[in-house]
DOLO-87342 format. One record per residue: residue number from 1; residue in three letters; x, y, z of N, C-alpha, C in turn. Coordinates in pm, whole numbers. Layout:
BEGIN
[NUM; "ala"; [X; Y; Z]; [X; Y; Z]; [X; Y; Z]]
...
END
This chain:
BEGIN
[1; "unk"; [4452; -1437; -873]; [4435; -1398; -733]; [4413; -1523; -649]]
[2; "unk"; [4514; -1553; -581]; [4483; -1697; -488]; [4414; -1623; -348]]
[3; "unk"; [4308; -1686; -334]; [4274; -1712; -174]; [4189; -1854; -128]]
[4; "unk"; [4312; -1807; 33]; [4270; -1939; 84]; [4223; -1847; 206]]
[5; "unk"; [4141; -1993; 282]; [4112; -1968; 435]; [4189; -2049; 550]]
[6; "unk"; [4282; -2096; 538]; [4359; -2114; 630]; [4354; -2089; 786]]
[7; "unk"; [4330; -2190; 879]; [4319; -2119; 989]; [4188; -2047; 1043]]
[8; "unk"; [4093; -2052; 928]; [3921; -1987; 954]; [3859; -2089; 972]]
[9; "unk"; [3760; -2122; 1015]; [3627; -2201; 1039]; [3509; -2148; 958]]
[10; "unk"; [3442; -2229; 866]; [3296; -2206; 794]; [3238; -2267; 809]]
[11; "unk"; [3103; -2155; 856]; [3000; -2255; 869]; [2891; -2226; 717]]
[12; "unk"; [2818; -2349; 625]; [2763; -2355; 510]; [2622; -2427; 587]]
[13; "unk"; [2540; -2291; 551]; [2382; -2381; 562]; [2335; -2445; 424]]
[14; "unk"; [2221; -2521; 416]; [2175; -2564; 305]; [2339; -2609; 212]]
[15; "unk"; [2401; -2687; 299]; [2524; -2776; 240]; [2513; -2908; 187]]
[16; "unk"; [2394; -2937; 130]; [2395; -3069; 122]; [2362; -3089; -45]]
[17; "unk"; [2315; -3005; -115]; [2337; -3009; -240]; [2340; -2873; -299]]
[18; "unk"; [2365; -2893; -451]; [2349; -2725; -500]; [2489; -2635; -507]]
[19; "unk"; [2416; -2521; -474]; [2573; -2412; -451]; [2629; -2434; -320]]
[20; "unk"; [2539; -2505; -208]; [2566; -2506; -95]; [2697; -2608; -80]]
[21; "unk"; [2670; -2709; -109]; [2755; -2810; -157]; [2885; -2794; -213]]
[22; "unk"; [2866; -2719; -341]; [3012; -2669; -391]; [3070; -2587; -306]]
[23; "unk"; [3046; -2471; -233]; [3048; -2386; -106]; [3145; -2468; -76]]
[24; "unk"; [3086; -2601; -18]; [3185; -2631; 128]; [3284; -2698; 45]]
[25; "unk"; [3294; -2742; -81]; [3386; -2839; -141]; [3549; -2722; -121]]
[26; "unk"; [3468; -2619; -194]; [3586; -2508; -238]; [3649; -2437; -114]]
[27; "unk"; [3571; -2421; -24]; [3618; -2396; 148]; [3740; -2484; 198]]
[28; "unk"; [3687; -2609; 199]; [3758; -2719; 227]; [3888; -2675; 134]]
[29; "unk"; [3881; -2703; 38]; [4002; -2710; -73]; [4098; -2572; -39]]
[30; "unk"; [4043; -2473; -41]; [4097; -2344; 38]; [4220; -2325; 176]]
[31; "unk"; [4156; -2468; 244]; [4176; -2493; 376]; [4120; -2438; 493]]
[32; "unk"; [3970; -2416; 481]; [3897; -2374; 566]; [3834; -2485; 697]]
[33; "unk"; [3819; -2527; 782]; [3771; -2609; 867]; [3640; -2551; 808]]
[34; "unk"; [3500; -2683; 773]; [3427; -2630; 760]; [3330; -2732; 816]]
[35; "unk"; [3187; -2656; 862]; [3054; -2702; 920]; [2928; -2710; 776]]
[36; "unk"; [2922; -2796; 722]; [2837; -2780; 688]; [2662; -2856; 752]]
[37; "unk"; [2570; -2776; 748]; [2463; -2799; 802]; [2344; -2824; 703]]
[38; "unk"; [2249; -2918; 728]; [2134; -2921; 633]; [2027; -3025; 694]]
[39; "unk"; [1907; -2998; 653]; [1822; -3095; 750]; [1831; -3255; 644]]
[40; "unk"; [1894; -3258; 512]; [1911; -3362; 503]; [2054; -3467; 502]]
[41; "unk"; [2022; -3590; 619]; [2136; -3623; 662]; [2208; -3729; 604]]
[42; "unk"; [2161; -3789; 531]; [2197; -3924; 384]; [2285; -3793; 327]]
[43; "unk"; [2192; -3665; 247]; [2308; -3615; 182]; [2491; -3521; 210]]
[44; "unk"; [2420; -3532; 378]; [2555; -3499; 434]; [2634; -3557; 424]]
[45; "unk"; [2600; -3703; 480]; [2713; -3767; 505]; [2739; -3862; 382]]
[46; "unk"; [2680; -3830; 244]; [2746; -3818; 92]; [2873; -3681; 66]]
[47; "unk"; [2829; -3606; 128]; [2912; -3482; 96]; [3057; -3557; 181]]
[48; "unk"; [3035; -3600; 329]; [3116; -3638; 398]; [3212; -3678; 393]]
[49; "unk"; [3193; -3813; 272]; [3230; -3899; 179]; [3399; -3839; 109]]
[50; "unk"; [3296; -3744; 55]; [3360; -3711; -54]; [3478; -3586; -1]]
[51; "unk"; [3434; -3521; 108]; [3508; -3441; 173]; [3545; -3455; 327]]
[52; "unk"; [3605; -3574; 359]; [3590; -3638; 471]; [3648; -3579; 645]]
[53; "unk"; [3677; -3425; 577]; [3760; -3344; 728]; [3666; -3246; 731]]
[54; "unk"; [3518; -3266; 682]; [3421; -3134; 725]; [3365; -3212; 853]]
[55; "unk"; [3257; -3115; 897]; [3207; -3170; 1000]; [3111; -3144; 954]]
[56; "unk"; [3001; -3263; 961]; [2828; -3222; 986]; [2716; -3205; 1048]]
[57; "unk"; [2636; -3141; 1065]; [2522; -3117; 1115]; [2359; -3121; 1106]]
[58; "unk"; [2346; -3260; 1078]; [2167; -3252; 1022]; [2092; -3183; 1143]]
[59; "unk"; [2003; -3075; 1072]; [1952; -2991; 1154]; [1832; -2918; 1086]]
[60; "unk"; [1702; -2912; 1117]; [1563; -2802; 1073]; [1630; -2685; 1095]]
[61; "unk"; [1646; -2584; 1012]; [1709; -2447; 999]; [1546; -2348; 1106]]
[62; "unk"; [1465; -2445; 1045]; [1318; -2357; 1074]; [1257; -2403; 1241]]
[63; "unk"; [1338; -2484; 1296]; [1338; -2525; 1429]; [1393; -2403; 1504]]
[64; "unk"; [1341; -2279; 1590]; [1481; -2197; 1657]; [1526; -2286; 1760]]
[65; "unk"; [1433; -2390; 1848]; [1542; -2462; 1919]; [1623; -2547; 1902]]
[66; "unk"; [1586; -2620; 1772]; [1626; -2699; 1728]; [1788; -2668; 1671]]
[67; "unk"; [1793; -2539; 1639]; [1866; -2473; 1567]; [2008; -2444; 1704]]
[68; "unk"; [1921; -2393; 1855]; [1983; -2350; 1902]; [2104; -2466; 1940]]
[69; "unk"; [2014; -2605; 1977]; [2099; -2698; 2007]; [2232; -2724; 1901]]
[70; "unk"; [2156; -2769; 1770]; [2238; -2860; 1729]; [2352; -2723; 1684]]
[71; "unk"; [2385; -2629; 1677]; [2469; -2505; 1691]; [2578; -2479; 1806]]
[72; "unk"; [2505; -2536; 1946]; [2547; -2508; 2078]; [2703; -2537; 2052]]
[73; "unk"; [2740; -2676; 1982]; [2891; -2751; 2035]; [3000; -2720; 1915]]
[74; "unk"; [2938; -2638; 1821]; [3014; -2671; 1682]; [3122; -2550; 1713]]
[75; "unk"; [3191; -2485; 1806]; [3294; -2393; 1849]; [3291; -2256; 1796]]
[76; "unk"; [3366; -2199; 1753]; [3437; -2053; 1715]; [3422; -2102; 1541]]
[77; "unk"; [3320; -1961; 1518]; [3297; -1998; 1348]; [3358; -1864; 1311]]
[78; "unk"; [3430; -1802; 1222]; [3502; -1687; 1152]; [3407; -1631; 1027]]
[79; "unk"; [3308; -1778; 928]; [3261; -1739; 834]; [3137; -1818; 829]]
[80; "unk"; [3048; -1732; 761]; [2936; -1795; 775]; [2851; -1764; 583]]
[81; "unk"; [2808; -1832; 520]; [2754; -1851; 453]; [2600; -1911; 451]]
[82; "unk"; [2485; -1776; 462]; [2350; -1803; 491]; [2329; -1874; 329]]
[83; "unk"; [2316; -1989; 361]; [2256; -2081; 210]; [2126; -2148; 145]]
[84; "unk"; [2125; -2194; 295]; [1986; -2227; 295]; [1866; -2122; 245]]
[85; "unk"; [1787; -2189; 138]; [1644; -2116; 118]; [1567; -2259; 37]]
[86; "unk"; [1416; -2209; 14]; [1353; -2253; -62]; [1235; -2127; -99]]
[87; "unk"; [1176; -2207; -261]; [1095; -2148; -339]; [1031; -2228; -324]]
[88; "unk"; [889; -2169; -330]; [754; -2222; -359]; [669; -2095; -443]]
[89; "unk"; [634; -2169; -550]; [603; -2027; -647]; [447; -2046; -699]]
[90; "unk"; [391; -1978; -741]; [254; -1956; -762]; [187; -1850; -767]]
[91; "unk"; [50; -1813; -811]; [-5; -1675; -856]; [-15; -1634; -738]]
[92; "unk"; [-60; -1482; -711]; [-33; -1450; -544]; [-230; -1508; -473]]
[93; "unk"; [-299; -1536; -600]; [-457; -1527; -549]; [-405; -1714; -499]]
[94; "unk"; [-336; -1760; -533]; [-351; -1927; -476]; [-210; -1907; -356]]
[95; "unk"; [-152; -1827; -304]; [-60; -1824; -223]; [-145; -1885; -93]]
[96; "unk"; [-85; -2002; 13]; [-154; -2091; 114]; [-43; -1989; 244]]
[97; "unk"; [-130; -1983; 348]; [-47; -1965; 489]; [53; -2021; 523]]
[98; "unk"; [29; -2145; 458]; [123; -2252; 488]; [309; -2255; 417]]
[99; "unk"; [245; -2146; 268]; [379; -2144; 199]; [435; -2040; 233]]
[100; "unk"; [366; -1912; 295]; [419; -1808; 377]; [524; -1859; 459]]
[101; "unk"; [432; -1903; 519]; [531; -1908; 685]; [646; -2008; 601]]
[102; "unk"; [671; -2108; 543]; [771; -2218; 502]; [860; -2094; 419]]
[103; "unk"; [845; -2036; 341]; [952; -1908; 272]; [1007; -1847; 377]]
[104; "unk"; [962; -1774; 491]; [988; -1655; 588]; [1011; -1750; 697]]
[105; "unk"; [1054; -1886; 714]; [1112; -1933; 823]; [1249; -1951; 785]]
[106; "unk"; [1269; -2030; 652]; [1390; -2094; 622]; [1463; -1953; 546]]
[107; "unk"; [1401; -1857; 491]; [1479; -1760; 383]; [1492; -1655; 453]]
[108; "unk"; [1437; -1592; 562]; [1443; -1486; 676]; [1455; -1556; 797]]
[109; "unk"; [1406; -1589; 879]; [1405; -1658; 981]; [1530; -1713; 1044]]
[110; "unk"; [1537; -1828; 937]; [1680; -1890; 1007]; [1783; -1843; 1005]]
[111; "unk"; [1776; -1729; 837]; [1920; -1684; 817]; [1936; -1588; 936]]
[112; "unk"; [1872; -1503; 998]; [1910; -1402; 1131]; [1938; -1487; 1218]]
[113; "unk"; [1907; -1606; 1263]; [1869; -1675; 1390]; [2024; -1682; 1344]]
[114; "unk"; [2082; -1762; 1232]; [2258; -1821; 1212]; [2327; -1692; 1232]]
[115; "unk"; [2264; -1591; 1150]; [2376; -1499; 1226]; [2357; -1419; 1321]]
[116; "unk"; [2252; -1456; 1395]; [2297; -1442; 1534]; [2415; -1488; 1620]]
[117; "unk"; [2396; -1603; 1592]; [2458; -1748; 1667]; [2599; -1668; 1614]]
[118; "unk"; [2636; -1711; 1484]; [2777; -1664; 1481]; [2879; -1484; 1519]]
[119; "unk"; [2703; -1412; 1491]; [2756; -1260; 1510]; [2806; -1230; 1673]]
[120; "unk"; [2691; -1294; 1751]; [2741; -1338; 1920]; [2875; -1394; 1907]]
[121; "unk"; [2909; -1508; 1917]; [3046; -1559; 1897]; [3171; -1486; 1863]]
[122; "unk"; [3159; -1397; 1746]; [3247; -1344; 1685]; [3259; -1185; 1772]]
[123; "unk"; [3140; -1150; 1860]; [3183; -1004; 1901]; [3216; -1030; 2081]]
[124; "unk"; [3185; -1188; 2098]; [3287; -1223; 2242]; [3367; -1263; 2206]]
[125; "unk"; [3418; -1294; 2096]; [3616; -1315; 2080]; [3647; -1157; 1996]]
[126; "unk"; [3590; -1093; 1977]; [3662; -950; 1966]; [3733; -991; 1845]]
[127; "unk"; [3637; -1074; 1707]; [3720; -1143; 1621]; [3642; -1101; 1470]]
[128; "unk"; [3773; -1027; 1377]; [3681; -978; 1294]; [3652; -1142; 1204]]
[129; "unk"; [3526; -1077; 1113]; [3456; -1253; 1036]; [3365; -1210; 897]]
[130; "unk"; [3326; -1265; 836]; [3259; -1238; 689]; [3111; -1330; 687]]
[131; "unk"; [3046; -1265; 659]; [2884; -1339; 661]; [2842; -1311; 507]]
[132; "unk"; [2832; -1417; 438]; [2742; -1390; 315]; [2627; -1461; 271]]
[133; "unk"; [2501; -1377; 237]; [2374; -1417; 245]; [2348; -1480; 110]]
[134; "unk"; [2297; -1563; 82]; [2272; -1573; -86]; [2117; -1580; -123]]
[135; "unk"; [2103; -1417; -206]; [1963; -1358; -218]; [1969; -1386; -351]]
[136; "unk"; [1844; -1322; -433]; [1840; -1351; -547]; [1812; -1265; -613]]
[137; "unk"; [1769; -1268; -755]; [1757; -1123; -852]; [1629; -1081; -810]]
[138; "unk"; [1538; -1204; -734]; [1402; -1172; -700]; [1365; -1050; -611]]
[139; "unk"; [1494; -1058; -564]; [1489; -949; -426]; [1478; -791; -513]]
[140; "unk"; [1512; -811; -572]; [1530; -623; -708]; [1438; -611; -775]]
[141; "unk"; [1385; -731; -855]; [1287; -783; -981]; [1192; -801; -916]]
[142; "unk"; [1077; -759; -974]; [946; -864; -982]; [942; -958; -1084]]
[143; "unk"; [924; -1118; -1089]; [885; -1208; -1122]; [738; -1308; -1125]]
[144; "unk"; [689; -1331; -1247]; [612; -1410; -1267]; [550; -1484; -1154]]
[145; "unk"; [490; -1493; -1053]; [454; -1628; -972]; [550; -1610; -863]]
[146; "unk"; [619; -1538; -808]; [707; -1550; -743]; [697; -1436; -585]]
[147; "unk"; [562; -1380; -611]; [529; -1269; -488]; [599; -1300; -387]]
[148; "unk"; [556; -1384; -283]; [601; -1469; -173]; [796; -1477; -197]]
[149; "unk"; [789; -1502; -277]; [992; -1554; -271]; [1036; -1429; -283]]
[150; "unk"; [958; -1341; -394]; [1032; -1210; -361]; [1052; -1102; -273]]
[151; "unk"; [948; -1113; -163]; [918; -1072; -49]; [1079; -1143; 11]]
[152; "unk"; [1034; -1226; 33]; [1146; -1296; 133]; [1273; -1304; 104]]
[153; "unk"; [1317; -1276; -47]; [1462; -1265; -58]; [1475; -1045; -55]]
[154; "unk"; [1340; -1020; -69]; [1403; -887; -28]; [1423; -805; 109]]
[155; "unk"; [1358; -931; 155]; [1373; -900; 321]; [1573; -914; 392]]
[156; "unk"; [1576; -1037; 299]; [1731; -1061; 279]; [1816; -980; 233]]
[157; "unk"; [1800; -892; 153]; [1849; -789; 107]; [1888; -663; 218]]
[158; "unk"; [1764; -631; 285]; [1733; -504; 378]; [1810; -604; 472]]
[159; "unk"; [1821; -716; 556]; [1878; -788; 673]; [2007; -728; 667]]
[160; "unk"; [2115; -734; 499]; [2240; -783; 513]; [2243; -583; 513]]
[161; "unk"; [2206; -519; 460]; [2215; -400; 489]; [2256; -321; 648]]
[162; "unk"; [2140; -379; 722]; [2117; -312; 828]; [2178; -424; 914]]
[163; "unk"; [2222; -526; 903]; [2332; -580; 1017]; [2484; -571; 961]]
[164; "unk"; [2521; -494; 802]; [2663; -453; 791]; [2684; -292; 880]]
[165; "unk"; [2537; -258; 890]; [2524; -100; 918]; [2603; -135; 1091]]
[166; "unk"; [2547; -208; 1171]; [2530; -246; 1267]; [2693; -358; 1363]]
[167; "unk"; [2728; -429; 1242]; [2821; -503; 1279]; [2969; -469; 1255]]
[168; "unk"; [2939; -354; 1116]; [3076; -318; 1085]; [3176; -195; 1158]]
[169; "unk"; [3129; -202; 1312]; [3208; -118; 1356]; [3332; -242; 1437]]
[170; "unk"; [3272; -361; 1468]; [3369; -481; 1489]; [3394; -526; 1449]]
[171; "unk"; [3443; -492; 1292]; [3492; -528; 1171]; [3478; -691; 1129]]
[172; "unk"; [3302; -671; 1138]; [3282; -801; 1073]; [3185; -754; 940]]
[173; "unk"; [3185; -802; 851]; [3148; -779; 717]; [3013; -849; 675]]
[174; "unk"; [2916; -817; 623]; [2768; -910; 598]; [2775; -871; 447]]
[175; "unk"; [2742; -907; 361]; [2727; -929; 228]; [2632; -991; 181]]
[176; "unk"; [2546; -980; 36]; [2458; -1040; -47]; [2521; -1115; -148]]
[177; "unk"; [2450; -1206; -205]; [2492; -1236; -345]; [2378; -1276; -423]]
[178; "unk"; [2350; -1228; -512]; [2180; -1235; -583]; [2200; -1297; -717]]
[179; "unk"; [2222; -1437; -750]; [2206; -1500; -885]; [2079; -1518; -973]]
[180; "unk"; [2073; -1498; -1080]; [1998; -1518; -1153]; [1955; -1674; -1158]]
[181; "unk"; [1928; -1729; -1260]; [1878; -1879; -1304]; [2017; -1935; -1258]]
[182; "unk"; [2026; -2033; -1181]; [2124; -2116; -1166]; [2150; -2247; -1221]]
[183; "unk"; [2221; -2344; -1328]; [2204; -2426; -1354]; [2277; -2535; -1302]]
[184; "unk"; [2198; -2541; -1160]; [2232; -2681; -1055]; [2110; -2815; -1116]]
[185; "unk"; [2130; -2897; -1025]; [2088; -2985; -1071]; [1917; -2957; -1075]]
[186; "unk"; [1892; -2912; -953]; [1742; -2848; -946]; [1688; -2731; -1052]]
[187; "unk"; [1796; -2630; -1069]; [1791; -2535; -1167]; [1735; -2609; -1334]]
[188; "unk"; [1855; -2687; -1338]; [1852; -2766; -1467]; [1690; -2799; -1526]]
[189; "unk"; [1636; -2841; -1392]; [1504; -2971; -1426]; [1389; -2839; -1479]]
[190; "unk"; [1387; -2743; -1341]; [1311; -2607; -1402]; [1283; -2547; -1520]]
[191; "unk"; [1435; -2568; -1534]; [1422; -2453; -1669]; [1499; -2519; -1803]]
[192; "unk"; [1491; -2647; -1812]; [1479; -2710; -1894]; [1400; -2707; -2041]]
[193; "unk"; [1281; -2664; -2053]; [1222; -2651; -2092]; [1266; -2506; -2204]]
[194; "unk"; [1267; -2508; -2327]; [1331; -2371; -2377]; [1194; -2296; -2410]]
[195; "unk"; [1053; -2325; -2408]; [958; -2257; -2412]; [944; -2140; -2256]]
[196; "unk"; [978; -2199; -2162]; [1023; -2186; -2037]; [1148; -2089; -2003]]
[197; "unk"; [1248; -2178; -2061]; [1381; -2077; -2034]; [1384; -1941; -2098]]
[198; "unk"; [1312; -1962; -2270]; [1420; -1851; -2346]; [1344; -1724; -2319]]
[199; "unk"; [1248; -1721; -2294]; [1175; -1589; -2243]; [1269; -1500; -2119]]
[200; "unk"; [1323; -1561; -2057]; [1392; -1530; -1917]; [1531; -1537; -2021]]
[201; "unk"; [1614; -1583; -2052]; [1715; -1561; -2133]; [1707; -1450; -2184]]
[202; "unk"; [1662; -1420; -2269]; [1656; -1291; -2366]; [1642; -1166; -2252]]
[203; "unk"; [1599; -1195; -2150]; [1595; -1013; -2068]; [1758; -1040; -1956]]
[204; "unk"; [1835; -1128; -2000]; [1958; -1169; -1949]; [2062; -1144; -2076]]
[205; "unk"; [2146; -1018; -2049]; [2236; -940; -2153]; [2308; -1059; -2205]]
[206; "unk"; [2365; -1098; -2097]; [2497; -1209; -2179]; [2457; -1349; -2178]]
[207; "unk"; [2269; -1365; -2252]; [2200; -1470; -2269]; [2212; -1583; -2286]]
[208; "unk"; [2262; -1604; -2154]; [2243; -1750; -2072]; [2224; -1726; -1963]]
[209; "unk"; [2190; -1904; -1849]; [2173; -1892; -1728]; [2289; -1883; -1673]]
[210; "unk"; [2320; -1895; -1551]; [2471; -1907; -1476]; [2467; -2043; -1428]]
[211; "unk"; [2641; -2030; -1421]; [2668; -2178; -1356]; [2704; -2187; -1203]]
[212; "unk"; [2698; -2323; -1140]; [2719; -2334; -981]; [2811; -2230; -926]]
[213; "unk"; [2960; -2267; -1023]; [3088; -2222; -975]; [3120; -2041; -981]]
[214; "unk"; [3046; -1945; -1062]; [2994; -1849; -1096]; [2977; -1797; -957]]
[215; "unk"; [2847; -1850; -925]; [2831; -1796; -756]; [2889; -1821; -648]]
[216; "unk"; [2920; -1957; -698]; [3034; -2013; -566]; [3207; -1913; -551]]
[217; "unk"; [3221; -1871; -701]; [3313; -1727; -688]; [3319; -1617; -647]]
[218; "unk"; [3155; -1578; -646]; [3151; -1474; -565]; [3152; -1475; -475]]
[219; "unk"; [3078; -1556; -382]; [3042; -1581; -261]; [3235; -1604; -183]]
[220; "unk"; [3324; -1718; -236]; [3447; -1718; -187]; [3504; -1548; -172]]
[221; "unk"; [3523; -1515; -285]; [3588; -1347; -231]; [3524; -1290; -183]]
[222; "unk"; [3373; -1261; -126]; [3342; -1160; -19]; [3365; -1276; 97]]
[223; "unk"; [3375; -1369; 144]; [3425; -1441; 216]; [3582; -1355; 238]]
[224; "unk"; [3658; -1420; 138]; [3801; -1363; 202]; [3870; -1237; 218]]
[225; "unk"; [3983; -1240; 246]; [4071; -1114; 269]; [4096; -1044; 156]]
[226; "unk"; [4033; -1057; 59]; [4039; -959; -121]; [3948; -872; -92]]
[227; "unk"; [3850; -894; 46]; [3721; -765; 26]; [3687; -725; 141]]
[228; "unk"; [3774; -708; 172]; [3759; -625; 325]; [3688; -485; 326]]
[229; "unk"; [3719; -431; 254]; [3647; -298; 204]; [3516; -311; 174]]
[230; "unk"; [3464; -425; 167]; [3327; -463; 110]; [3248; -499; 199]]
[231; "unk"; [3133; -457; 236]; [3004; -483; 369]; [2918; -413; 320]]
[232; "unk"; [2812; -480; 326]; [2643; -393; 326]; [2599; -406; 179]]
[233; "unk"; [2692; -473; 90]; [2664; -502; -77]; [2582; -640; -92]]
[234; "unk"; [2471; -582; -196]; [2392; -701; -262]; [2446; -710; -377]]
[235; "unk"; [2532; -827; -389]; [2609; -847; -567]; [2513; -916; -621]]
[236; "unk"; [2459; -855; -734]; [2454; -937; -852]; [2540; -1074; -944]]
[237; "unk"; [2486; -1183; -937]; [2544; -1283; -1048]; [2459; -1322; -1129]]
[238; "unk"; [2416; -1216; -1187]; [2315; -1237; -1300]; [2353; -1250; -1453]]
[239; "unk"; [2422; -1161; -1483]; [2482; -1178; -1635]; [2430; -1022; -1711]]
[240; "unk"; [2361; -942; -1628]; [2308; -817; -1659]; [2194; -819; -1656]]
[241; "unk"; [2090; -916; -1544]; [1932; -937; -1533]; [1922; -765; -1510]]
[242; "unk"; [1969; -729; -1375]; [1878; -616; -1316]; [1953; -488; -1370]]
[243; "unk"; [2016; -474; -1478]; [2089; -358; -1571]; [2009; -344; -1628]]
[244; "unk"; [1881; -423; -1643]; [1822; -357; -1752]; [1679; -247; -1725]]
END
């Protein structure tokens, strides 16, 4: 099944390493004009490098004005890929105010604020477009240490629901994608450890973690014209985590 984006514009938050990163590599390669955005700007303009017809944007996702500006000039976006998140994990009796608000700015927060920005855009050009959120198994599961993240990726969950409920009469499409253990470079260092990993392995059917390109597959086809029929879905890329 070939798809390209030809002729679309993407915008990739949290593009500067990770899945975010591969995101914009495979966009690009697709032939997508693409934005990628991230508050770190050394690793943009490494990505830059290497993919030298994207455009970038160092930008605080958790800034809303900050957000509003550096957004203002970047034109007519078709696709949007909410990427950006972070974890901060711990028992819920040592959870700080401080790690609240840092989860529910960058993992809820910004992702509505982006698709705002692009859902506006796309319903004054009367232009249908694809938004995909990338949640996690946390959002279904309860996990170990993870209260706080799972809150906030299930808030992500209910978002992409109730703005496909909402957006898909102007045939623009919102989507989830919920991976299990990812083995990026950050993933890797985590769960390295097989005292660590294999406990979480074994309640994973086809016992292993997943790889970058795994999600970066899913995420491309609810992006393109193969899933038009598709809005308001939280996919699993787990390997059979939440089957069980």
């Amino acid at each position: 099944m070939e798809i390209n984006f030809h002729g679309k514009t993407a915008l990739v938050t949290g593009a500067s390493q990770g899945i975010g990163r591969d995101i914009v590599k495979q966009l690009a390669k697709g032939g997508a004009k693409v934005v990628a955005v991230a508050r770190n700007k050394e690793l943009l303009e490494s990505l830059q490098k290497e993919v030298p017809s994207i455009k970038i944007v160092p930008c605080d996702l958790s800034d809303w004005k900050a957000t509003d500006q550096a957004l203002a000039t970047i034109g007519d976006v078709d696709l949007l890929v909410n990427n950006a998140g972070l974890a901060i994990l711990g028992p819920l009796t040592e959870v700080k105010e401080s790690d609240v608000d840092q989860l529910f700015n960058i993992n809820v927060k910004a992702l509505i604020h982006v698709s705002q920005i692009v859902a506006k855009n796309l319903l004054q050009r009367k232009a249908p477009g694809s938004i995909v959120n990338i949640s996690s198994q946390a959002s279904q599961a309860g996990l170990l240490n993870h209260t706080v993240y799972c809150g906030s990726k299930g808030a992500v969950d209910a978002f992409t629901r109730a703005a496909a409920l909402e957006l898909g009469p102007n045939n623009i499409r919102v989507n989830a994608v919920n991976p299990t253990v990812i083995l990026t470079a950050m993933g890797k260092l985590g769960w390295s450890d097989p005292k660590v990993a294999e406990p979480m392995i074994q309640k994973i059917p086809l016992r292993r973690f997943g790889e970058v390109q795994e999600v970066v597959n899913a995420v491309l086809y609810l992006l393109s014209d193969k899933s038009t029929m598709i809005t308001g879905t939280c996919l699993p890329v787990d390997g059979g985590f939440l089957a069980i």
